[in-house]
C-alpha positions in Angstrom: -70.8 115.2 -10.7 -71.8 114.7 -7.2 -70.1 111.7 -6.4 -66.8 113.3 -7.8 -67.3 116.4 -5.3 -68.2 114.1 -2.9 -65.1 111.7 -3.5 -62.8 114.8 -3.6 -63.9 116.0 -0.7 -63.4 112.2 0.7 -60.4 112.4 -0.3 -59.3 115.7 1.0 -60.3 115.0 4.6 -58.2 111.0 4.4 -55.2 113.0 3.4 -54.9 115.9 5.9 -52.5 115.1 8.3 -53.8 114.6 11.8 -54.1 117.2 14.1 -52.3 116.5 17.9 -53.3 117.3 21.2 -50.4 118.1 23.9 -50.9 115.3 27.1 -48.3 114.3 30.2 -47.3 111.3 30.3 -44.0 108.9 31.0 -42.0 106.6 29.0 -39.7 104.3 30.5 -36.6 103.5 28.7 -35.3 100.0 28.1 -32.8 100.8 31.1 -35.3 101.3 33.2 -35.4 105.2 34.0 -38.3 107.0 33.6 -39.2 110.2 32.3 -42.1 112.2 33.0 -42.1 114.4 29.4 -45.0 115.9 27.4 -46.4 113.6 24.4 -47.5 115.6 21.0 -50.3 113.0 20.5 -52.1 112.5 17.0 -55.7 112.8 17.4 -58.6 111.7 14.5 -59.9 115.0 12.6 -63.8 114.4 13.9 -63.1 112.1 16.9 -60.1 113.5 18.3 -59.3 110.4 19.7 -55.8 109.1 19.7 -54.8 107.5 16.2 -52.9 104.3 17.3 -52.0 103.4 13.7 -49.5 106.6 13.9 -48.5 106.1 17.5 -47.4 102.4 17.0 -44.1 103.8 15.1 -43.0 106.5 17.3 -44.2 109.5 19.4 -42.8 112.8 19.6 -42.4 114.4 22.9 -41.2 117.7 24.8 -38.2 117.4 27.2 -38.3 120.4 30.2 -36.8 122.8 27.6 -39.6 121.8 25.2 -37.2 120.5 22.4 -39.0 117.7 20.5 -37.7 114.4 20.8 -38.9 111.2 18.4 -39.3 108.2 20.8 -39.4 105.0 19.2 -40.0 101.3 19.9 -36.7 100.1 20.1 -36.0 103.4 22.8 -38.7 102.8 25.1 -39.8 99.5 27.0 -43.2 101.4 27.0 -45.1 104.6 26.9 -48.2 106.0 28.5 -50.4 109.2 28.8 -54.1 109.9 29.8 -56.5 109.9 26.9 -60.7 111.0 27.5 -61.1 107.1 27.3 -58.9 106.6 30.3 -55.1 105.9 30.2 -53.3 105.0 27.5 -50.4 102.0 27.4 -48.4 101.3 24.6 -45.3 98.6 25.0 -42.6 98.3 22.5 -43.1 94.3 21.7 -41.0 92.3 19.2 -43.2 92.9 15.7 -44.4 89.5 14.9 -46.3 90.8 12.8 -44.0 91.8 10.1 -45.3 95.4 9.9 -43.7 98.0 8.1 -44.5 101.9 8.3 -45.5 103.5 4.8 -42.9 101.6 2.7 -40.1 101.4 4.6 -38.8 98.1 5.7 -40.7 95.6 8.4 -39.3 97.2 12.8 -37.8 94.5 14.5 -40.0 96.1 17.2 -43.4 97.9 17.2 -45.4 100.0 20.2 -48.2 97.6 20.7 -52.1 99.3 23.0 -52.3 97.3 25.9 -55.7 96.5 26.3 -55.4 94.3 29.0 -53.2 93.6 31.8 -52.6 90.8 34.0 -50.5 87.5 33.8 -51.5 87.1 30.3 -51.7 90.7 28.0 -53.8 91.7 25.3 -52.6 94.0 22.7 -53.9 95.3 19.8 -52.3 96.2 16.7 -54.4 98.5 14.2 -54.1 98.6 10.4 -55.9 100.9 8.0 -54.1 99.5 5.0 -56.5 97.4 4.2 -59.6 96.9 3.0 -62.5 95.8 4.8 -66.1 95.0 3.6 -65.2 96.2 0.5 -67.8 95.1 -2.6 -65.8 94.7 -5.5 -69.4 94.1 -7.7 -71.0 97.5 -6.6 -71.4 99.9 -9.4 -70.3 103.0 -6.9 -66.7 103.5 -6.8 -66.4 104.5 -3.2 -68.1 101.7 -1.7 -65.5 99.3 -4.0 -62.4 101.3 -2.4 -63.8 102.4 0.6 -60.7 101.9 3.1 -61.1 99.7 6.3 -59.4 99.5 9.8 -58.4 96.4 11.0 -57.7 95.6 14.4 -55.2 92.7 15.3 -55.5 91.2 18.9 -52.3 90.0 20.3 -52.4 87.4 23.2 -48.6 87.9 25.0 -48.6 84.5 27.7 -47.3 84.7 31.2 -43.9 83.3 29.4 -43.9 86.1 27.2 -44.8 84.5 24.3 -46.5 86.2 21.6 -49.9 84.8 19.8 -51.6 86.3 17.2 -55.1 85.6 18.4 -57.3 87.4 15.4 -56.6 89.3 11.8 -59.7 89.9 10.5 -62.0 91.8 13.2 -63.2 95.3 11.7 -63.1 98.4 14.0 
């Protein structure tokens, strides 16, 4: 009886939507402009960190008569706001990946977290589809579902070419 409270509960807290924390910021569109707006950021339930997987599909922000506005990665060359772990980049980079949003069909582009900058990038792409370090023999349910984030490093070359450098490092 426990373990069902306890898996309930598990499951509960996984489906709540996340809660958002309001942070300036920029985007700059893809003709160049930029505009200095107010991001509605998703933020983890405990961590209240930003929760990339969300913001890799669009971000909603407020425009000086705080309308909400979707931004998306085919409207924005990039995005950026200040986060407790420093500033926050995210680029709208041709999705070599193939990834989709919750069913719907693969983006020709997706908002990629620069990592690092220089003449060659590093992104990272996060997942938390799948499911990592999962024990399919272990007589406890949770530990056989238990859901994992994956994180997906992206090398982009000083041509602008895109490698996929890794897709199996856990968070």
């Amino acid at each position: 009886m426990n373990r069902t409270i306890i898996l309930a509960v598990f499951v509960i807290l996984s489906t709540i939507s996340s809660f958002a924390a309001k942070k300036k910021g920029y985007f700059i569109r893809n003709t160049g402009d930029t505009c200095q707006v107010t991001f509605r950021i998703p933020v983890g339930l405990f961590a209240k960190a930003p929760t990339y997987e969300q913001l890799q599909w669009n971000v909603t922000y407020f425009d000086d008569h705080k309308q909400p506005h979707t931004l998306k990665p085919g409207d924005a060359k990039e995005y950026c706001f200040e986060a407790k772990s420093g500033e926050v980049r995210m680029f709208s980079i041709k999705n070599i990946l193939h990834a989709f949003n919750q069913g719907s069909e693969p983006a020709e582009f997706i908002f990629l977290h620069l990592v690092e900058d220089g003449k060659q990038r590093v992104f990272n792409y996060y997942d938390y589809s799948g499911y990592i370090n999962d024990n399919n023999n272990s007589p406890d349910p949770v530990l056989r579902t238990a859901p994992g984030s994956i994180e997906i490093v992206i090398l982009q070359k000083e041509n602008g070419e895109l490698v996929i450098m890794n897709t199996d490092r856990s968070l």
